[in-house]
C-alpha positions as CSV (number, residue, x, y, z in Angstrom):
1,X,12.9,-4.9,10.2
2,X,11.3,-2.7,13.2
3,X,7.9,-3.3,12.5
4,X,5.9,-4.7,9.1
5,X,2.0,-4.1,8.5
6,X,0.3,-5.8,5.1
7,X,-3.2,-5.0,4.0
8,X,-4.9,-7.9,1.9
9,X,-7.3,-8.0,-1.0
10,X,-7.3,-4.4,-0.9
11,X,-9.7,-3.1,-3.9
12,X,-7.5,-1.5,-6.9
13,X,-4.9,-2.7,-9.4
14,X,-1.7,-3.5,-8.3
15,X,-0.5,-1.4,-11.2
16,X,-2.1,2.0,-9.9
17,X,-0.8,1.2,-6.6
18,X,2.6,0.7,-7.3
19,X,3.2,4.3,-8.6
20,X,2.3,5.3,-5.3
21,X,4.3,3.1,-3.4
22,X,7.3,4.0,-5.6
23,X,6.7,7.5,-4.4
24,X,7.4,6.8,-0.6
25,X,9.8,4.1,-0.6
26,X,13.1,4.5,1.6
27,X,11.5,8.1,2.7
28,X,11.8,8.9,6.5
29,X,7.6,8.6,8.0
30,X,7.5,12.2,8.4
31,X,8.0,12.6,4.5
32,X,5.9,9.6,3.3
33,X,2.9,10.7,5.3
34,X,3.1,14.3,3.6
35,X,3.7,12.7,0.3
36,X,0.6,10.3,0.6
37,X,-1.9,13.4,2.1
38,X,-0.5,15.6,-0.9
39,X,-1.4,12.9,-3.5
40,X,-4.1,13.3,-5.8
41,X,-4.4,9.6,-6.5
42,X,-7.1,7.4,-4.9
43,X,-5.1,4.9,-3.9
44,X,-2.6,7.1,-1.5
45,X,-5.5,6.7,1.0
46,X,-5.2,3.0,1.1
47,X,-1.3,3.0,0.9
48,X,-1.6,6.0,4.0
49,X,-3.8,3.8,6.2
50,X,-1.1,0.7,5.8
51,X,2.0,2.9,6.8
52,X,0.0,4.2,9.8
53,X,-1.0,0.4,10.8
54,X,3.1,-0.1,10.5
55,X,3.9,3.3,12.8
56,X,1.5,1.6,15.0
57,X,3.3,-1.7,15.6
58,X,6.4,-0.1,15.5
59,X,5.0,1.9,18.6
60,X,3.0,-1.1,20.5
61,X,6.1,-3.5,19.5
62,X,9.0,-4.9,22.0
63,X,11.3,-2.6,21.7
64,X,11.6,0.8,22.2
65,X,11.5,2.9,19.2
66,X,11.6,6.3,18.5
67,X,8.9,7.1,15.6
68,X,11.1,10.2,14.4
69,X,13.8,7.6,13.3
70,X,11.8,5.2,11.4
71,X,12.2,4.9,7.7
72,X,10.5,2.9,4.8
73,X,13.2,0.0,4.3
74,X,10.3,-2.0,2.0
75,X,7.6,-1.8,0.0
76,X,5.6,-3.3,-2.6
77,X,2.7,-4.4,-4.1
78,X,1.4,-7.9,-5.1
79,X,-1.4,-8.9,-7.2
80,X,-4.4,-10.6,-5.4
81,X,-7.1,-12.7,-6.8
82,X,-8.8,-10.9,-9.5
83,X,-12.5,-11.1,-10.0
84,X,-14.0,-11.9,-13.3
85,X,-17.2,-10.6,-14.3
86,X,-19.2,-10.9,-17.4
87,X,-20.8,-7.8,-19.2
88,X,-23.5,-8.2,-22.0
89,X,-22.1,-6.6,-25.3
90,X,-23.3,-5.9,-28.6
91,X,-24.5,-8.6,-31.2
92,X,-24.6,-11.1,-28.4
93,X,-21.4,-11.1,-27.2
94,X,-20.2,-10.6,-23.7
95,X,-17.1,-8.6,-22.4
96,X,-14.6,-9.9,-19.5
97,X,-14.5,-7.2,-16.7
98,X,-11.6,-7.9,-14.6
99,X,-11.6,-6.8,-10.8
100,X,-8.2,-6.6,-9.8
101,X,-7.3,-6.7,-6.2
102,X,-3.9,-6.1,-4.1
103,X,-1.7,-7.1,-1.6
104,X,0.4,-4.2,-0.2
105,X,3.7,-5.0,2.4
106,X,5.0,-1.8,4.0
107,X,8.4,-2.5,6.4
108,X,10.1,0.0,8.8
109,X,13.1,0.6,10.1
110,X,15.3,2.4,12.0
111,X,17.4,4.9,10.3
112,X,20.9,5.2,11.4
């Protein structure tokens, strides 16, 4: 591991995340950066600005590394807290809303 970069109680459902994270996983940067600004879904933004955190230590880290060569070696999404809300229904009842929240990990490597 090069270089690792983890955003925290990000706001969206691990769920939703995850099929954007499945998109980029052991891509080279060059590809999962494309792949992310192509994507229609709203949570590519938030998945985008993690990678570029982890290209940014990878750069500002120990060693020297050559950003061309890098590669997603992990990914994934955990589930954070989740908020619960109540909302007022009909015939005096009320309905759970459920906030979800994420953890996502991004990892680079060097590709050999």
């Amino acid at each position: 591991m090069i270089s690792r970069a983890v955003a925290k109680y990000v706001k969206g459902s691990p769920q939703k995340t995850r099929i954007v994270i499945d998109a980029i996983r052991g891509k080279m940067v060059e590809d999962a950066v494309g792949i992310l600004d192509a994507s229609p879904k709203l949570y590519a933004k938030r998945v985008a600005q993690v990678l570029h955190s982890a290209v940014a230590n990878a750069e500002n880290g120990n060693e020297a590394v050559d950003v061309d060569q890098l590669y997603i070696s992990r990914a994934y999404v955990d589930q954070a807290p989740t908020l619960k809300r109540i909302r007022a229904a009909a015939m005096g009842r009320a309905v759970r809303i459920l906030k979800r929240y994420s953890h996502i990990t991004i990892e680079l490597d060097v590709k050999e």
